[in-house]
N, C-alpha and C positions, 0 to 999 in steps of 0.2 A: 504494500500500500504506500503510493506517494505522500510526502508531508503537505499538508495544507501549507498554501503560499500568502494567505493574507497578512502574514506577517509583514511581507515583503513591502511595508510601505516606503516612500522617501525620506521618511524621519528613521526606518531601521536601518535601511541601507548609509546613510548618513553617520547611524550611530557604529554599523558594523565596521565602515570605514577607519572610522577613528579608533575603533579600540584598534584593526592592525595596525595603525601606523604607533601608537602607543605602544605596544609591543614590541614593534621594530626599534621605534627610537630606548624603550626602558629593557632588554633584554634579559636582563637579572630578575625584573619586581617579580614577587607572586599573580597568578594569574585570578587575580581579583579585582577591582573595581577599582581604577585610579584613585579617586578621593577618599576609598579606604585605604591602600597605601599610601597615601602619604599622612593619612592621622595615624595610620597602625607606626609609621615612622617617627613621628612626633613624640608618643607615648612611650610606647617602650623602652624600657630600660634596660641598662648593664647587665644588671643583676635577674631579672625575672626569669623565674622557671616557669617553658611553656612547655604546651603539647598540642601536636596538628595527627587528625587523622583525615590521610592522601598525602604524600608527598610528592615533591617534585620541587618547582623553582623556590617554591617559598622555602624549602629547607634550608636551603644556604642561605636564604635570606636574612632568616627570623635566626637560623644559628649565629649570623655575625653581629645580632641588635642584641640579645641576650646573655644570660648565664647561661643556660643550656636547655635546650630543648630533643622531647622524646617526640621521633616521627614514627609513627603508624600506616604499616599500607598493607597490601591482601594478592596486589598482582608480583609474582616472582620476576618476569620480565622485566618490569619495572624497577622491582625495587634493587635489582641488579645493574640496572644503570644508573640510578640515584647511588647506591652506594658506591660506585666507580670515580663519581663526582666528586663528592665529600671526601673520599679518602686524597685527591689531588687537591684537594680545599685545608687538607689535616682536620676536616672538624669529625670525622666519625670515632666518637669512645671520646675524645675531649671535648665537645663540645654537643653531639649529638649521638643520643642513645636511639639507633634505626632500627625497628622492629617487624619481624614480616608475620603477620596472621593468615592463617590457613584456609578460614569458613570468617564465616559474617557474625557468627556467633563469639569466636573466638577475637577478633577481628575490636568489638565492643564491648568484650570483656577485659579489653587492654587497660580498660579506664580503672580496674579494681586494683590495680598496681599501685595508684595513689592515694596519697593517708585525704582526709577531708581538709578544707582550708588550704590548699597548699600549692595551689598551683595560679603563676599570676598570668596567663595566656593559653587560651582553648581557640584554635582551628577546627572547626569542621569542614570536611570538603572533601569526604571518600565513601565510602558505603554504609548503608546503612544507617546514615546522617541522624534520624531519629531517635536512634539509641544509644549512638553516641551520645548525643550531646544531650538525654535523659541521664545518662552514668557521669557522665562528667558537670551536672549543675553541684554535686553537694561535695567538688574537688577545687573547684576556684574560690578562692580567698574574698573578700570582701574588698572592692574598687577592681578585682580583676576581670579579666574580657572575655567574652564568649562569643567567637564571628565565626558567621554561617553564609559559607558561599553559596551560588542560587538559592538565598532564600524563598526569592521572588513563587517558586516552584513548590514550595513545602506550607508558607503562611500566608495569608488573604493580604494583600493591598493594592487599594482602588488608587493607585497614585502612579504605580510605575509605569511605562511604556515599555518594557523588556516582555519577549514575547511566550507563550508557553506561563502567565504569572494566573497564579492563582485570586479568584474575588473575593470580597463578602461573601458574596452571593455564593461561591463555590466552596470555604468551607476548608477547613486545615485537609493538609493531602493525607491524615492519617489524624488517629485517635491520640499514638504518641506525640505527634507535633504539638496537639491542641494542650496535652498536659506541658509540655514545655513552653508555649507559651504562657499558660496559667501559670507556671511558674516565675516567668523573668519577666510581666508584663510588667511588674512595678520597676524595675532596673531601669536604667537611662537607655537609650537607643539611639544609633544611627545609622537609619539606613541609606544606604547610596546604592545609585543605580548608574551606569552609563549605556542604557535602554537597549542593550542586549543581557544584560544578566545583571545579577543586581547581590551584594554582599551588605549583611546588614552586624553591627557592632555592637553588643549589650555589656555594659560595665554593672557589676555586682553589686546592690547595695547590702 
């Protein structure tokens, strides 16, 4: 079955434009949402201990802004050449703990590893996103972040132009989503779009 093309208006093709040449010219950023990279750059600190589950650009990223961070992925392919990376980078074992999970199960169970409180940066952006980031709300510390790449996909908002986004009308893409929201609806939020896909920022009160 072909993808429906109404997406394809001159405001997406406009926006799809720009996010390549953003990619071209920032080659390093995480593959997230311009104006969430540069506030995720802004914030973060020396010292913060994060954790991303999906890896890829952002690993070196977030490993050079930080104390240390633990990445999370599921594909061996991958994470075979993420790890090729970091070790010509020296941050794998000093600076990043790379983790491969087997199933999806296992994959979300990564998050039982950390004590409560203790973590000042949560990435989601790999499988399973809903679980993830159910296991990892009672492990970020209080002022710490929790960003969720395609949000847009998983939580109702009547606001973005990025396409494939979920409504009101439409309803959390799952029962997990809607307790995660319930959750962090009081926490601060930011979300940004550049109307292809959209990463949203929740700081922990």
């Amino acid at each position: 079955m072909s993808r429906p093309l109404k997406h394809l208006t001159p405001r997406y093709i406009f926006n799809k434009i720009s996010r390549l040449i953003d990619e071209r010219i920032n080659p390093d950023n995480p593959w997230l949402t311009p104006e969430s990279v540069k506030i995720l750059n802004s914030i973060i600190k020396n010292e913060d201990v994060g954790v991303e589950f999906g890896s890829g650009r952002s690993t070196k990223w977030f490993a050079k802004r930080m104390g240390f961070l633990t990445s999370i992925e599921d594909n061996q392919k991958w994470f075979s050449i993420v790890s090729d990376a970091l070790k010509k980078e020296n941050l794998l074992g000093s600076k990043v703990s790379y983790q491969l999970a087997k199933n999806n199960e296992e994959y979300a169970d990564k998050a039982n590893q950390f004590s409560d409180n203790s973590i000042d940066f949560c990435l989601v952006d790999g499988s399973v996103r809903d679980l993830c980031a159910m296991k990892m709300l009672t492990k970020i510390k209080k002022g710490g972040l929790l960003v969720i790449d395609n949000i847009n996909w998983y939580m109702p908002n009547d606001l973005t132009y990025s396409p494939a986004s979920k409504r009101t009308k439409d309803g959390f893409a799952s029962s997990n989503w809607e307790f995660v929201w319930n959750e962090i609806k009081n926490w601060r939020m930011i979300w940004t779009s550049n109307g292809v896909t959209d990463t949203a920022i929740w700081i922990k009160k």
